[in-house]
C-alpha positions in Angstrom: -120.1 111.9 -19.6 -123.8 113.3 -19.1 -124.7 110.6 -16.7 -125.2 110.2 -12.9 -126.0 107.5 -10.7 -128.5 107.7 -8.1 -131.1 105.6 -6.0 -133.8 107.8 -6.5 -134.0 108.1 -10.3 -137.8 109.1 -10.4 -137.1 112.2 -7.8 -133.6 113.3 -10.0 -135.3 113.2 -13.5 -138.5 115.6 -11.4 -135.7 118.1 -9.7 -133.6 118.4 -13.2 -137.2 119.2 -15.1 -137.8 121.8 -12.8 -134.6 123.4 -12.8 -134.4 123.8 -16.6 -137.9 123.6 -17.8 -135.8 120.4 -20.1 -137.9 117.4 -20.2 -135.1 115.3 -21.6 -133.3 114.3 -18.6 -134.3 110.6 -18.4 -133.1 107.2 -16.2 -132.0 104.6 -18.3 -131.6 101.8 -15.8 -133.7 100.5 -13.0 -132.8 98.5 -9.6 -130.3 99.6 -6.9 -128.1 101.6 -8.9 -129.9 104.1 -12.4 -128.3 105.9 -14.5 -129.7 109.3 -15.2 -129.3 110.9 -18.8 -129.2 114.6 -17.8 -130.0 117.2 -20.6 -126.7 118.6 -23.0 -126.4 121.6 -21.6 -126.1 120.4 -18.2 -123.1 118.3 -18.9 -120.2 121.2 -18.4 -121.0 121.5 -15.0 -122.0 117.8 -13.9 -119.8 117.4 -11.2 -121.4 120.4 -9.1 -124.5 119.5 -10.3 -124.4 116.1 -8.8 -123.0 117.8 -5.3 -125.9 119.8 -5.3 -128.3 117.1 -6.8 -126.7 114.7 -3.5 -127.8 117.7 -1.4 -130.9 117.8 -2.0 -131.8 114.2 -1.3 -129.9 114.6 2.2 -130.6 111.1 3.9 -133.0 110.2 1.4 -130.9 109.0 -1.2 -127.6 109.8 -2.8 -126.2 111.3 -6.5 -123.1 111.1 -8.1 -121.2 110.7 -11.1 -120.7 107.4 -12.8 -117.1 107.1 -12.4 -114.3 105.2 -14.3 -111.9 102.7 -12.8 -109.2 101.7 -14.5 -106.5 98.6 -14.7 -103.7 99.4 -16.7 -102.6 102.3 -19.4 -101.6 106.0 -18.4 -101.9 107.0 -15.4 -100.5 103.6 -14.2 -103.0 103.1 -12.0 -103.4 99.0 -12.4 -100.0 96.5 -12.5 -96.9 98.3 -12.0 -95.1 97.4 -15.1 -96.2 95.5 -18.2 -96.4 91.4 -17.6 -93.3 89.8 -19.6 -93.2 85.9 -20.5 -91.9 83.1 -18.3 -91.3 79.6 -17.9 -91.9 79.2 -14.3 -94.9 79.8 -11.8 -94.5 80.7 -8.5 -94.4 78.4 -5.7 -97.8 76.0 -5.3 -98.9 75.8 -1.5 -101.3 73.4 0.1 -104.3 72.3 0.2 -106.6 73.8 2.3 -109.5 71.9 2.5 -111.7 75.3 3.0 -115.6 75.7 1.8 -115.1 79.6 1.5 -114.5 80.8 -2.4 -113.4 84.3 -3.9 -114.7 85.7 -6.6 -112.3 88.2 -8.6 -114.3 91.5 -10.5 -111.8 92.3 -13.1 -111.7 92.0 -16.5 -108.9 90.2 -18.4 -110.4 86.2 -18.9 -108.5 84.3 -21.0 -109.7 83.2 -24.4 -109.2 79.9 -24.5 -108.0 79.5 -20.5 -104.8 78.5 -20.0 -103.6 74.8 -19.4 -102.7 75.8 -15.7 -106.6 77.5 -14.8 -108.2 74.4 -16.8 -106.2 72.6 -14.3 -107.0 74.3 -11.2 -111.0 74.9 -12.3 -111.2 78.7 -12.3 -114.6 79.9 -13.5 -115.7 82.8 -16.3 -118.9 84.2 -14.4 -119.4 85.7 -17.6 -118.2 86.0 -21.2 -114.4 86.0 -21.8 -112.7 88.8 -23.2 -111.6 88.8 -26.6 -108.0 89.9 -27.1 -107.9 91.3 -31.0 -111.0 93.5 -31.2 -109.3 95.6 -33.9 -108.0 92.3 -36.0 -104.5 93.1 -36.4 -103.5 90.2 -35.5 -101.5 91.5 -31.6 -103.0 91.6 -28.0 -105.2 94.8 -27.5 -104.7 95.8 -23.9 -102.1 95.6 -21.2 -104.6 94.7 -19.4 -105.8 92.1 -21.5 -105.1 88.6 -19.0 -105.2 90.8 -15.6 -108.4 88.9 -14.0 -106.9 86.1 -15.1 -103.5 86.6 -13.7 -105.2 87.6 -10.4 -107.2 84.4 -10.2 -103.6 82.2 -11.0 -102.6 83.9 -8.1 -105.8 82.7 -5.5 -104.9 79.1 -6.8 -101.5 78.9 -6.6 -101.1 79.5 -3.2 -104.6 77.5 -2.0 -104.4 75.3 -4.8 -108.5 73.5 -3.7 -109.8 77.4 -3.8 -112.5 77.9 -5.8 -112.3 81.4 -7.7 -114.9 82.8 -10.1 -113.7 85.5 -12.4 -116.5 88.1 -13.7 -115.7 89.9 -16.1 -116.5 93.7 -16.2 -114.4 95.1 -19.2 -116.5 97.3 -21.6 -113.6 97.4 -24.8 -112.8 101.2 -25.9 -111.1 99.9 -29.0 -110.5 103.6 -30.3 -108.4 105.1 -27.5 -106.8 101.9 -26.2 -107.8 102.0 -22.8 -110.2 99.9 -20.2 -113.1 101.3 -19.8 -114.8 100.2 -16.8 -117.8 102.0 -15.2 -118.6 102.3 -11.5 -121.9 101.1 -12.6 -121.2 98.0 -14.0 -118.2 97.1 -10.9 -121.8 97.5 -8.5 -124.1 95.2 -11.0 -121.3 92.6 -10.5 -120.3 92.7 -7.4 -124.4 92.0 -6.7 -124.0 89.0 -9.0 -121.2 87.4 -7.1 -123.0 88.1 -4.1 -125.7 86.0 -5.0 -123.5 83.0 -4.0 -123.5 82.5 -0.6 -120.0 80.8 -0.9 -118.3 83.4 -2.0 -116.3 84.7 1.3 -113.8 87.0 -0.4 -114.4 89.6 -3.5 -111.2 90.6 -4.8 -111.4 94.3 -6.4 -107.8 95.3 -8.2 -109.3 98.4 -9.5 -110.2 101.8 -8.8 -110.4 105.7 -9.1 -110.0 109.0 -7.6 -112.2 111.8 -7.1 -111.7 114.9 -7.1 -115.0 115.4 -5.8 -114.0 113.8 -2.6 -116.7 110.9 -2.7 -118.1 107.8 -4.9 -121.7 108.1 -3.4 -123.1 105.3 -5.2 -119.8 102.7 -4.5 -120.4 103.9 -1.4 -124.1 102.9 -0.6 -123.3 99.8 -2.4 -120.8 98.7 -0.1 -123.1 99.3 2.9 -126.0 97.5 0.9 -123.4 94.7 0.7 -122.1 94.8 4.6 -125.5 94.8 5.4 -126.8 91.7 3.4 -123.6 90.1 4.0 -121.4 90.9 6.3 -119.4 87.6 6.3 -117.5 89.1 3.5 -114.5 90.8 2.8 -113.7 93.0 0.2 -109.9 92.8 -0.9 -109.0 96.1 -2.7 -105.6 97.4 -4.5 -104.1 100.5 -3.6 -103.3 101.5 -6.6 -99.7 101.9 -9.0 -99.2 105.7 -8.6 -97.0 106.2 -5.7 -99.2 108.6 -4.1 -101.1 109.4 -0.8 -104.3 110.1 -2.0 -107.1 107.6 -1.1 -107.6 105.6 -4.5 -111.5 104.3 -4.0 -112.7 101.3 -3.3 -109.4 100.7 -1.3 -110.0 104.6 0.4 -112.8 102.5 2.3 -110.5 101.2 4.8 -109.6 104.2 6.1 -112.9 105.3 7.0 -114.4 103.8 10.2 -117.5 102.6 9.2 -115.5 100.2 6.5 -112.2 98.8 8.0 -113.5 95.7 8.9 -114.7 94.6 5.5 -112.3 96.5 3.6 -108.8 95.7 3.3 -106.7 97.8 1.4 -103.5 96.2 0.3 -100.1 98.5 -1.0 -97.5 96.4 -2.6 -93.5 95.4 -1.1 -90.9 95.6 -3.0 -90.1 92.0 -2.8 -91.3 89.1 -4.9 -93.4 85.3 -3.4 -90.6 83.8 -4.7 -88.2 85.2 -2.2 -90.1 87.5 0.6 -88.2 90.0 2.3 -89.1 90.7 5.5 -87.5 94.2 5.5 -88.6 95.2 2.2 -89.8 98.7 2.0 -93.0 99.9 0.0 -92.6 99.3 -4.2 -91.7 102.3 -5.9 -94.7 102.5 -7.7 -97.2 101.8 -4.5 -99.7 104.0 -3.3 -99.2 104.3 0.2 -100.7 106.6 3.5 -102.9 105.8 6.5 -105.7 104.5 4.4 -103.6 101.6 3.3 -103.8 98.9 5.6 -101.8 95.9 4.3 -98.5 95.2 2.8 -98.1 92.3 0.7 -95.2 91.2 -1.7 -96.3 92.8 -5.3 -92.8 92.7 -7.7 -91.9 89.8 -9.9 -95.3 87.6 -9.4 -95.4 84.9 -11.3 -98.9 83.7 -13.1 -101.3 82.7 -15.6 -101.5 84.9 -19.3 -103.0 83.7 -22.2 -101.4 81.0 -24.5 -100.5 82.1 -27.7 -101.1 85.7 -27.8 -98.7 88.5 -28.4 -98.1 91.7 -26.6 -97.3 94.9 -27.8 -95.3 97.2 -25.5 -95.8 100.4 -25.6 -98.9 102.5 -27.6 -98.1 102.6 -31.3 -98.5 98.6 -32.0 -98.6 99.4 -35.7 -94.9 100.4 -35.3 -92.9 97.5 -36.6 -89.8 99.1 -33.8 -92.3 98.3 -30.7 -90.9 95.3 -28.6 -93.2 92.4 -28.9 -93.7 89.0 -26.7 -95.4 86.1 -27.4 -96.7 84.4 -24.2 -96.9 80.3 -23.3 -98.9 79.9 -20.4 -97.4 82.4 -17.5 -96.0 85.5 -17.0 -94.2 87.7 -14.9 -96.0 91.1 -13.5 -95.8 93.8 -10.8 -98.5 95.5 -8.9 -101.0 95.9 -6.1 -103.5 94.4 -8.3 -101.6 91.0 -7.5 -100.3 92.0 -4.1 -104.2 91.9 -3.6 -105.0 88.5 -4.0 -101.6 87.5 -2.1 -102.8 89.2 0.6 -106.4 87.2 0.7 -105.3 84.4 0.1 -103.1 84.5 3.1 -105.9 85.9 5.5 -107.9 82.7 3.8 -105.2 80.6 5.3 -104.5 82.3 8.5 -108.8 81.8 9.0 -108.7 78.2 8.7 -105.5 77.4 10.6 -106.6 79.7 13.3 -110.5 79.0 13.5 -112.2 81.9 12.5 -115.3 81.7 11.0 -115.1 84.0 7.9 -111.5 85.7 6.3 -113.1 88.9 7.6 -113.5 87.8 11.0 -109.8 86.7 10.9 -108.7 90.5 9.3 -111.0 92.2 11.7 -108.5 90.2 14.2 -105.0 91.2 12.2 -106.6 94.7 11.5 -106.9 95.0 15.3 -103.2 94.1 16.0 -101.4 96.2 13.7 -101.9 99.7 12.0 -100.7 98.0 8.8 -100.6 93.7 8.4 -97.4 92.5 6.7 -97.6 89.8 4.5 -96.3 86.7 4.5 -97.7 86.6 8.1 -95.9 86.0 11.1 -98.9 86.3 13.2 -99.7 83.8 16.0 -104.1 82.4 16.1 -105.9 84.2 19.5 -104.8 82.2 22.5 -101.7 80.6 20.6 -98.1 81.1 22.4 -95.3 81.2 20.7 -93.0 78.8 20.2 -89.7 78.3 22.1 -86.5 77.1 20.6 
């Protein structure tokens, strides 16, 4: 509340002074994306005064509001269900032998990493999360584990992939939700970029708007396609079993983004045992702008050793079901149909050729109004094969 984002701080802060003779409106933050502090008064009405504030600039430069995207908690708008302890990971596929890595913004590092990510050699890009801000003694979040998860999933199925996990979690101990700002998703997505191995960014995250744009996720994206557009962006569709375009995965629908944007929904059907016919997951988002289906029920990954969930809000309550986690767990949603997804365009690039993943979804993109996954799909050039 009371902030917007803009590329043109200086010129905001000049055009809010003029409008209310207030000389407090003030940019906090300088560099691609600032935050602008506007005055108190103006904060009832900040979502038409950012329209109008975009307006203004025209082609020049852009203003919106710093918008929230969220994991887990109500609306269920991250995993589908709340992750529940197992004994046994999915499947481990081969080797690949690829020099592309992934990068995964998300927030849910594990404090200390499991046994299976020491294994596999998953990096924290940043500082870890800790679990028990309030000291109770229980996990905070449900989404506490959920970039962690996400990575388990990369490195099962290409077990020699590199994946760096940055995490992008500000805590918001007092309400019990994620908090994570638009701002901070765009400051570490430039981070990751930085690293001209990274080939894949894996985004299981998002929001809606009911002002029908995120101007400053936008221009980010383009400032990324433009300074490298070798890579593709792997979003989530979201867990609300809706229509609506849920941004960053909205992108893909939009011309100018559907080759470096895919958007994955989740099938109702698990790695374990992939269903060919399966039909969307209950709990999917789904419509036009959703450009990939991918197995997302009943995935099977890392979670923090040792720590114990609470299910439900009141974790006080000594009625609330608890679990106490080993190593893995079981969880559903497009957040981990995601990385499913990219890891199998990863594979389909290198057995087909292609020089980037997003050269090799540009290719799937173009065959298909929506790419199934596992895929099924032959390289350019390949015939099938006779029996």
């Amino acid at each position: 509340p009371g902030e917007l984002l803009t590329d043109q701080p200086e010129t905001v802060v000049a055009i809010l002074e003029k409008l209310t003779g207030d000389c407090n409106a003030r940019a906090v933050t300088r560099g691609p994306v600032s935050r602008v502090l506007v005055p108190k008064g103006l904060t009832v009405c900040l979502p038409q005064l950012a329209t109008d504030l975009d307006k203004r600039l025209g082609d020049d430069g852009y203003v919106g509001l710093n918008h929230i995207l969220t994991l887990a908690q109500t609306p269920r708008i991250g995993p589908g269900d709340d992750p529940k302890p197992t004994d046994e990971p999915d499947p481990t596929g081969d080797k690949l032998g690829a020099d592309w890595q992934v990068a995964v913004v998300d927030t849910g590092m594990f404090v200390p990493p499991t046994e299976h990510l020491q294994q596999t050699a998953v990096s924290a890009m940043s500082e870890p999360d800790v679990y028990d801000g309030d000291g109770n003694g229980v996990i905070d979040f449900a989404g506490s584990g959920h970039g962690g998860f996400i990575a388990g999933v990369f490195k099962r199925m290409i077990p020699d992939l590199t994946v760096h996990v940055r995490d992008v979690a500000t805590r918001d101990i007092g309400r019990g939700t994620f908090i994570i700002e638009e701002a901070d998703i765009i400051e570490d997505v430039d981070k990751a970029l930085v690293d001209d191995r990274i080939a894949v960014v894996n985004l299981s995250l998002g929001t809606y708007t009911d002002e029908g744009d995120v101007p400053a996720l936008r221009a980010a994206l383009r400032r990324w396609m433009a300074k490298r557009p070798d890579v593709l962006f792997a979003a989530a569709a979201g867990n609300d079993s809706v229509k609506r375009p849920f941004y960053p995965a909205g992108f893909a629908g939009e011309r100018e983004f559907r080759n470096a944007v895919m958007s994955v929904g989740a099938l109702d059907t698990s790695p374990r045992k992939p269903d060919p016919d399966a039909d969307w997951a209950e709990f999917s988002n789904r419509g036009r702008w959703v450009k990939a289906k991918a197995p997302g029920v009943h995935l099977h990954s890392d979670y923090p050793i040792d720590v114990e969930f609470v299910y439900g809000v009141d974790q006080s309550s000594s009625n609330t079901d608890r679990a106490r986690f080993k190593g893995l767990a079981e969880w559903s949603g497009t957040s981990f149909a995601t990385p499913y997804a990219a890891a199998e365009v990863i594979r389909y690039a290198k057995r087909c050729g292609f020089k980037t993943p997003r050269e090799a979804w540009e290719h799937l993109r173009s065959q298909s109004p929506k790419v199934l996954f596992p895929l099924d799909a032959l390289c350019p050039g390949e015939e099938p094969k006779v029996y």
